[in-house]
C-alpha positions in Angstrom: 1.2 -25.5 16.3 4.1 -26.0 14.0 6.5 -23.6 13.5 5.6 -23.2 9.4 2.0 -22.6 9.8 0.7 -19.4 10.2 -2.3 -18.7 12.5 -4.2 -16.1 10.0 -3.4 -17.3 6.5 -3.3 -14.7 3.8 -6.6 -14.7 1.5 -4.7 -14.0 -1.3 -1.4 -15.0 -2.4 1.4 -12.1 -2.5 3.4 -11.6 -5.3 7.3 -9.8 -4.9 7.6 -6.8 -6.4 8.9 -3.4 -6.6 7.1 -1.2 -8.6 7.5 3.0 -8.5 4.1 4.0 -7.6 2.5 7.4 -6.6 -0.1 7.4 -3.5 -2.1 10.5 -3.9 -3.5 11.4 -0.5 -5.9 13.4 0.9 -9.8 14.6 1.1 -12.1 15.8 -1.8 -10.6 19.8 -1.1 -7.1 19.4 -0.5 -4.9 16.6 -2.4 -0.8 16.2 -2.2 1.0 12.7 -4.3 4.1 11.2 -3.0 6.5 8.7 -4.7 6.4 4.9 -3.4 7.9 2.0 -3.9 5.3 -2.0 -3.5 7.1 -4.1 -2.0 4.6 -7.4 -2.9 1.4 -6.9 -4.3 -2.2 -9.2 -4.9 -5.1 -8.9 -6.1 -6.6 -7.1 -2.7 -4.2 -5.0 -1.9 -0.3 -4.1 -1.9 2.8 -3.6 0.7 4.3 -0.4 0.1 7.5 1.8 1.3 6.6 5.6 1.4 8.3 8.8 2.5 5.1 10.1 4.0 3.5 9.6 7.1 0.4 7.3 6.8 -1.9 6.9 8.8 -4.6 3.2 9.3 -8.1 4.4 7.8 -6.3 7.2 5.6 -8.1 6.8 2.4 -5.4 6.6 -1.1 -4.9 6.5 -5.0 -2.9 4.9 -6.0 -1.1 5.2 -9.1 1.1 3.1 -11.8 4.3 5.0 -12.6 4.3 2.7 -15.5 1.7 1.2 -18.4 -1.6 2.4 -17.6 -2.3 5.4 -15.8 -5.4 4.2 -13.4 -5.8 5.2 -10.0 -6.9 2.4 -8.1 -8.8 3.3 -4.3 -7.6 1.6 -1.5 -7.6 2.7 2.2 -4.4 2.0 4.8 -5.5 -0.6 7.3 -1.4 -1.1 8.9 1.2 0.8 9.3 4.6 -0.7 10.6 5.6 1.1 14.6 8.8 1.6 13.0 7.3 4.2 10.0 10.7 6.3 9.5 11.0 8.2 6.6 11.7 6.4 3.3 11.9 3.2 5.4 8.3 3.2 6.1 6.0 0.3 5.4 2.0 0.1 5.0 -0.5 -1.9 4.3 -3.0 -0.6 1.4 -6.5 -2.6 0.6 -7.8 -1.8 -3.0 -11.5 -0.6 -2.5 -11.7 -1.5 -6.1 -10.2 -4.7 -7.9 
């Protein structure tokens, strides 16, 4: 296989971007929101940087710091072995597009 092709193309294409998001986390009784950053973003989902620990199968909001207001599902299905902080990368899937 060459070197430029990837075994598991993406579905989608990603888009490069950093946009201020909030990820409101949590269950139907207890809620907390956290500031986060996309780091690329398509249609199914988004790459994010968060302060918070996430966790794969967590369920999320999440939240447009700008224009409109909509929280849009999605559910972590990665999270990079190096999560540290503000440094921390994971994967969100929109349950809703």
């Amino acid at each position: 296989m060459s070197a430029d092709k990837c075994p598991h193309p993406r579905r989608l294409r990603r888009i490069p971007a950093q946009l201020p998001i909030k990820l409101v986390l949590g269950s139907l009784f207890t809620k907390s929101a956290c500031d986060a950053l996309t780091l690329d973003i398509s249609q199914a989902g988004a790459r994010v940087r968060a302060s918070v620990p996430l966790s794969p199968g967590q369920s999320v909001q999440v939240v447009p710091s700008e224009g409109i207001k909509r929280a849009i599902p999605g559910r972590i299905v990665w999270v990079s072995p190096l999560f540290t902080g503000p440094h921390g990368e994971a994967g969100i899937e929109f349950l809703q597009t």
